[in-house]
C-alpha positions as CSV (number, residue, x, y, z in Angstrom):
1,X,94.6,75.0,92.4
2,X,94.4,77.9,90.6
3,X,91.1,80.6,90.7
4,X,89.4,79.3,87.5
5,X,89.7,76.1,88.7
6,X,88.3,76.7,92.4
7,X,85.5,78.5,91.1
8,X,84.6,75.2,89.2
9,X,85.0,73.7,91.8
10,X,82.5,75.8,94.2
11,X,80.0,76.2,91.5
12,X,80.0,72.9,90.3
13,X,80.5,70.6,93.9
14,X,78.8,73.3,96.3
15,X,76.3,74.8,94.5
16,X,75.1,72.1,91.9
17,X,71.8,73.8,91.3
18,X,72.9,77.2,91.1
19,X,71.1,78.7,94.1
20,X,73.7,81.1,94.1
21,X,74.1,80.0,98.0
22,X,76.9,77.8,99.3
23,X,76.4,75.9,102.6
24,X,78.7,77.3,105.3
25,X,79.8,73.4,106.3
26,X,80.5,73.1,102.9
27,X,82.5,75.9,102.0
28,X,84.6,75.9,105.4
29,X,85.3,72.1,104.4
30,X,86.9,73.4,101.2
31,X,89.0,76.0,102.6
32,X,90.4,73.6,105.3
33,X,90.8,70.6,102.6
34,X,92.2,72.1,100.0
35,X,95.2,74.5,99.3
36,X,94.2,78.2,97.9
37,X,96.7,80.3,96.6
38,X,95.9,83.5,98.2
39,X,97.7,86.0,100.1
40,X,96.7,85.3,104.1
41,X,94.7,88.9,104.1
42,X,92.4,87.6,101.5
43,X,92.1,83.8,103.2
44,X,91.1,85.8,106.6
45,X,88.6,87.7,104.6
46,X,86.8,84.3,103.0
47,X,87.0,82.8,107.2
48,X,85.4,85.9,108.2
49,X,83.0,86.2,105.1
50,X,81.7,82.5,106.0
51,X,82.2,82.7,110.3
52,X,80.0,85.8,110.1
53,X,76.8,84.7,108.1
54,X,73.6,84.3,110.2
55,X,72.0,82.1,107.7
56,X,74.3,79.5,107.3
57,X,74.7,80.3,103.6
58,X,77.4,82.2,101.4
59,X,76.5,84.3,98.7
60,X,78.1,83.0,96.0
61,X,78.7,85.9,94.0
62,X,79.8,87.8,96.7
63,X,82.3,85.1,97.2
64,X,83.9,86.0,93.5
65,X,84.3,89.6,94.0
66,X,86.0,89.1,97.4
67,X,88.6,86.8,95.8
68,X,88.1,88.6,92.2
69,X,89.5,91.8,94.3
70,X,86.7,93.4,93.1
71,X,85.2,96.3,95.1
72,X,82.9,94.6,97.3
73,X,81.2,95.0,101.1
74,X,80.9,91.7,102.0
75,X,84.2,91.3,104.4
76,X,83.0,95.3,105.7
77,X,79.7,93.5,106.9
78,X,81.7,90.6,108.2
79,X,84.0,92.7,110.2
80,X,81.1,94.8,111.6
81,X,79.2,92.0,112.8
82,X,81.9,91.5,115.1
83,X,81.7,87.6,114.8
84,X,85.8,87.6,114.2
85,X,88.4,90.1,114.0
86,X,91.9,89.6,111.9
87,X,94.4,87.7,114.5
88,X,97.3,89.3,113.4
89,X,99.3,92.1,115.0
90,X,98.5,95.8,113.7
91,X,100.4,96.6,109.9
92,X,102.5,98.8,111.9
93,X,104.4,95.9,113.7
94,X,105.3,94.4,110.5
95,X,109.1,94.0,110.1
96,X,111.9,93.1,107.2
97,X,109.5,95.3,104.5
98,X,111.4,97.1,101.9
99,X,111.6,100.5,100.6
100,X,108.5,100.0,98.4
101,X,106.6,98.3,101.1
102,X,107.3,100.4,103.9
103,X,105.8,103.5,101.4
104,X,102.7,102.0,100.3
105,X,102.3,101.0,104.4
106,X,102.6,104.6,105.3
107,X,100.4,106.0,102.4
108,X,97.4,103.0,103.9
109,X,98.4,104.9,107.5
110,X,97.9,108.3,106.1
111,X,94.2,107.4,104.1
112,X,92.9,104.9,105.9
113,X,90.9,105.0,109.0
114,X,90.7,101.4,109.5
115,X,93.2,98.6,110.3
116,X,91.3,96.4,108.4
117,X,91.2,98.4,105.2
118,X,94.5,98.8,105.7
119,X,96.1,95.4,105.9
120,X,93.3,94.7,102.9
121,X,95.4,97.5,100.8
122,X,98.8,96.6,102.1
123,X,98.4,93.0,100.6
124,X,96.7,93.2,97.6
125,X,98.7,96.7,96.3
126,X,100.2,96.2,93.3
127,X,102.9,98.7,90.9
128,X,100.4,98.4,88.1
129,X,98.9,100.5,87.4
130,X,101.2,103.0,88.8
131,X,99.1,106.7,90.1
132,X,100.4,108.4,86.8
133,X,97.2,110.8,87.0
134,X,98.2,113.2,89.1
135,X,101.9,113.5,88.1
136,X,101.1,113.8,84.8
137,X,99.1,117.3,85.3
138,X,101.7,118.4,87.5
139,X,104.4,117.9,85.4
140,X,102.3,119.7,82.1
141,X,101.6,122.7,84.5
142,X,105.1,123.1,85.2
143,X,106.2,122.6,81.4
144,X,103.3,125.4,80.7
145,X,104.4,127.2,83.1
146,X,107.6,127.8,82.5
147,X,106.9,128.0,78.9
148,X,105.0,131.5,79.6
149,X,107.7,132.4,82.0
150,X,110.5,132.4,79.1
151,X,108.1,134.0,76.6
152,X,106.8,136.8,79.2
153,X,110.2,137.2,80.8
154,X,108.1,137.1,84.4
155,X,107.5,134.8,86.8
156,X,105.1,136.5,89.1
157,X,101.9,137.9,88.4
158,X,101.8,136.9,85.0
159,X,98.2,137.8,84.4
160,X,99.7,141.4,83.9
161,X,100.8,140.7,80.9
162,X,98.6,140.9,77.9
163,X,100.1,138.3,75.7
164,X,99.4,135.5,78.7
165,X,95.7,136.3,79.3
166,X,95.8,135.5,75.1
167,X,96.5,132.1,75.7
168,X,94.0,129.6,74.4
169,X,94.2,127.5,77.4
170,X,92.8,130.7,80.3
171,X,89.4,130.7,80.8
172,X,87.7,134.1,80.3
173,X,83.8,134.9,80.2
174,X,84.6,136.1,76.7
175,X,85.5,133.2,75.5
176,X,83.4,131.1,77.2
177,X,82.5,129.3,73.2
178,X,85.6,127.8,73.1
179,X,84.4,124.8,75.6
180,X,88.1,123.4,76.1
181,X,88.8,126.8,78.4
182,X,86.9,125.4,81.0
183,X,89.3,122.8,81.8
184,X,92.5,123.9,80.0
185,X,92.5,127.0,82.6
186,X,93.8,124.3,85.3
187,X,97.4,124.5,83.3
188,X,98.0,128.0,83.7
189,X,99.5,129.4,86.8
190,X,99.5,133.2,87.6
191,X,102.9,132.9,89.3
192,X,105.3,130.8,91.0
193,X,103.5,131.2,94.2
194,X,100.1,129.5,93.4
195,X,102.4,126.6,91.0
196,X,104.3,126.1,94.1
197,X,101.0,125.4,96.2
198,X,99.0,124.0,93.7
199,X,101.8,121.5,92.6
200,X,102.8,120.9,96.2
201,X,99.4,120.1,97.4
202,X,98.9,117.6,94.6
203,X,101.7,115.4,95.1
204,X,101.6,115.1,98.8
205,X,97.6,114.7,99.2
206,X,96.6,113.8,95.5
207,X,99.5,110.9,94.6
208,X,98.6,108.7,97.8
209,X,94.7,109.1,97.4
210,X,95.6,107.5,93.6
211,X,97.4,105.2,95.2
212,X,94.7,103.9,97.5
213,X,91.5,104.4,95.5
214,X,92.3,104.3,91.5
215,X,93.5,106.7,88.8
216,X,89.4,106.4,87.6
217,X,88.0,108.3,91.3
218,X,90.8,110.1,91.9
219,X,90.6,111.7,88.3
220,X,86.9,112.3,88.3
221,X,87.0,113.5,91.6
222,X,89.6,116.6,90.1
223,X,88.4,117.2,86.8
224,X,84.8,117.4,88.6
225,X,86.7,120.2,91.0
226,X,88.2,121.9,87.9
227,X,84.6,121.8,85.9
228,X,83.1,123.4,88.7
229,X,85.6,126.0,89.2
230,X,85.2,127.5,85.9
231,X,81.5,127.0,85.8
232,X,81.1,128.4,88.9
233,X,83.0,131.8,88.2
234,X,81.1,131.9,85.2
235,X,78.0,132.5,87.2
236,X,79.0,134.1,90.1
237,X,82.4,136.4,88.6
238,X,81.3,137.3,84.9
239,X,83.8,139.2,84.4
240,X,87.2,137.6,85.3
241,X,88.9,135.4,84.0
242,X,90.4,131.8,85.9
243,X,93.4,130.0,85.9
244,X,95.4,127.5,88.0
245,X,94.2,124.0,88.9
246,X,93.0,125.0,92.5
247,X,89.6,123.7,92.0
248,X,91.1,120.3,91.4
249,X,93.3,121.0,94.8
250,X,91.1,121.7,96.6
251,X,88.6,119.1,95.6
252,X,91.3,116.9,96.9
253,X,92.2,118.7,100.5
254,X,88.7,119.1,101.5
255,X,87.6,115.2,101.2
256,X,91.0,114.1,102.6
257,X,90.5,116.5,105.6
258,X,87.0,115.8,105.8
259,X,87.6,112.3,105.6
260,X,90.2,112.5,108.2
261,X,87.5,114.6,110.5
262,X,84.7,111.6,110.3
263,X,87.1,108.7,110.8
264,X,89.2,110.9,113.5
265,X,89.6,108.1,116.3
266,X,90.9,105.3,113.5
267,X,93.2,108.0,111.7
268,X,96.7,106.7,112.6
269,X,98.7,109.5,110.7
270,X,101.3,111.3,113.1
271,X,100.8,114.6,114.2
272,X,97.4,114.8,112.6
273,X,96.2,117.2,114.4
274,X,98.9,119.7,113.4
275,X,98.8,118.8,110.3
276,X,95.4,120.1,109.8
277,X,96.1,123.1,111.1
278,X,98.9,124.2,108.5
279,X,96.7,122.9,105.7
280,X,93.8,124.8,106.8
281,X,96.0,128.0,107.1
282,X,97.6,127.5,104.1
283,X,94.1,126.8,102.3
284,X,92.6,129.8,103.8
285,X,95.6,132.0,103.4
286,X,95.9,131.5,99.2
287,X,92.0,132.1,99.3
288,X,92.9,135.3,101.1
289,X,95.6,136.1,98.7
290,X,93.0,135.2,96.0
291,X,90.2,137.5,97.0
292,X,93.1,140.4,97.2
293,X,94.3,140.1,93.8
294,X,90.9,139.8,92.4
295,X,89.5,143.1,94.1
296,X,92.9,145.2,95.4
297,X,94.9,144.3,92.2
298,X,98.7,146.4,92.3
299,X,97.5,147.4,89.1
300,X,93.6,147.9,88.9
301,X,94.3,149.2,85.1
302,X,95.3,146.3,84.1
303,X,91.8,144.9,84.0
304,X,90.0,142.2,86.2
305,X,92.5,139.7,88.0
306,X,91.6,136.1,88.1
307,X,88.5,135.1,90.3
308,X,88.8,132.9,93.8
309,X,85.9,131.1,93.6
310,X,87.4,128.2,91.9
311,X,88.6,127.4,95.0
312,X,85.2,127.7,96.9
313,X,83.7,125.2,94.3
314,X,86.2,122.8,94.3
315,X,86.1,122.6,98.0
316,X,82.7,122.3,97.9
317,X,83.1,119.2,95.2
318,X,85.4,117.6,97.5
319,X,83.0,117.7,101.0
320,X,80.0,116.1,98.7
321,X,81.5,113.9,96.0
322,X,84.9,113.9,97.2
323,X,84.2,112.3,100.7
324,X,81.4,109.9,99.6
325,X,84.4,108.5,97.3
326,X,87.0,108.2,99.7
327,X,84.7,106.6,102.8
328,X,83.7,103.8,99.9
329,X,87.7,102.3,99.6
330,X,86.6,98.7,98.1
331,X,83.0,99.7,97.8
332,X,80.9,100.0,94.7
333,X,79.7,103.6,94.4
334,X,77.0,102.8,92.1
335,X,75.5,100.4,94.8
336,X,74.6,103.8,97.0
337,X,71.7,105.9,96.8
338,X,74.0,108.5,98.0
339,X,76.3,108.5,95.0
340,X,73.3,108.8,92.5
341,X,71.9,111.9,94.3
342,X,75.3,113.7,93.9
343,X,76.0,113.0,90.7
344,X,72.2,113.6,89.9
345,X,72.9,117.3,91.6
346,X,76.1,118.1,89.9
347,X,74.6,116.8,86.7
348,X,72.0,119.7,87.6
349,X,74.4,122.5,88.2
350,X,76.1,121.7,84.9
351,X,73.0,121.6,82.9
352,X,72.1,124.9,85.0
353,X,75.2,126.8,83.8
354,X,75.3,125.5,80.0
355,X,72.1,127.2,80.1
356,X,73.7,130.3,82.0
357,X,76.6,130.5,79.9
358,X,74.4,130.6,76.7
359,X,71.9,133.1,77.4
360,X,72.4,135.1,81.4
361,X,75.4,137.1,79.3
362,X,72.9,138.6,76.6
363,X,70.4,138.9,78.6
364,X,72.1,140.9,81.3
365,X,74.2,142.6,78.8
């Protein structure tokens, strides 16, 4: 039977006066009676959906989305409930997997704090579409990268030179018209240093992430770390300009490590704890090299060096938006009050510094 057909069959036999309800005799009669092509994650999810209802009904639109793989709560609720748990050994245990398989288990063991959500990602992951986002703007800021590098004949502290802090795609306060600066800036790199982080960071955090939640949040969740980077510096650093993506970094470090400090106990990456530790010191050591270039220069006549608080806004981005996003894995965000009051707030902050970046400059000269 395939889906179309089934959902005939529920709407039409179940549910004849679309109620929108479906008895829970009825619907656990179907699934023992007839043969559903689903993977056994997704069957467990429907007996625990139905097993878990106090009111001996099924919502039937609920029903839909669960087998639709649409981003839904229901099976969350079902689970929590704690009317039934998944019978099956722990994703870990699983044998016989292939190359491919054994990745996408290790990148739901790395994200994902519970083994439900996990086996749930494990079964229904699929190649397409692939997590292009994110490997796509590393790849560019490498190509720019070593673009400048040929035409400057330098690869560190680039921002020397005069003919880089020309480029059309560094943001500077003087050129703060030219609206496409305020992202573009995320291509340029000041060295091989920062590329190295930045493009290091992204791949090992930023490619699982769009893996297990979608090219859609995972890029919204960077650019929004990039647009407050520039924004930002143009409010707080009038003077310097900004490049590198590290607001989009670190809009990515600081939900995963946030996310991995609320959900601690059902975290089942190895050596977690250590892990943390490194990427806290290497996060706080490049913000300690940033604040030294920006106000202990090598060359203080060379003008103002690039700012750090990119990376303070993105990390703030990452702790608000960013974690709200990654604690909703198969969750509609636009079901939570939550999600409207951040967006509602950065949507203030940017119409704050659109008005900031038109008139704070004349008017404090």
């Amino acid at each position: 039977m395939d889906r179309s057909s089934l959902f005939q069959l529920i709407q039409e036999q179940l549910d004849p006066e679309n109620t929108g309800f479906i008895a829970v005799e009825n619907f656990t009669s179907l699934v023992e009676h007839h043969e559903l092509q689903l993977d056994p994650s997704k069957l467990d999810m429907l007996l625990a959906l139905v097993q878990s209802n106090e009111e001996g009904q099924v919502c039937y639109q609920e029903l839909i989305e669960l087998m639709s793989s649409k981003r839904s709560s229901s099976f969350r609720r079902a689970i929590a409930n704690g009317r039934r748990t998944l019978q099956r050994e722990i994703l870990l245990d699983e044998t016989g997997l292939g190359l491919y398989k054994r990745f996408v288990r290790y990148v739901a063991y790395e994200i994902l704090p519970c083994e439900t959500d996990r086996r749930w990602y494990f079964h229904q992951n699929r190649l397409c579409p692939p997590p292009v986002f994110i490997a796509i703007v590393t790849i560019v800021q490498i190509i720019v990268f070593m673009c400048y590098g040929i035409m400057l004949n330098k690869w560190v502290l680039q921002t020397y030179q005069p003919d880089f802090m020309k480029s059309p795609l560094v943001y500077h306060p003087g050129h703060r018209a030219q609206v496409w600066r305020f992202f573009s800036y995320m291509f340029m790199h000041v060295g091989l240093e920062q590329l190295g982080f930045n493009a290091l960071l992204q791949l090992m955090i930023g490619v699982p992430l769009e893996m297990v939640h979608g090219i859609l949040r995972i890029s919204l969740l960077y650019m929004a770390g990039v647009l407050a980077g520039s924004l930002t510096v143009s409010i707080t650093d009038m003077r310097a300009p900004v490049v590198g993506g590290s607001g989009g970094v670190y809009a990515l470090c600081s939900a995963h490590l946030a996310n991995v400090v609320m959900n601690w106990a059902g975290m089942r990456c190895p050596y977690k704890l250590l892990r943390m530790i490194l990427a806290l010191v290497c996060m706080s050591s490049e913000v300690g090299r940033a604040v030294w270039l920006r106000f202990s220069p090598p060359l203080p006549s060379s003008g103002p060096q690039p700012s750090f608080m990119a990376h303070l806004s993105g990390a703030v981005v990452g702790i608000s938006m960013g974690l709200l996003i990654l604690r909703s894995y198969e969750e509609s965000l636009q079901k939570q009050c939550s999600w409207w009051v951040i967006v509602f707030s950065f949507i203030t902050f940017l119409l704050f510094a659109i008005f900031w970046n038109i008139f704070a400059y004349e008017l404090l000269g």
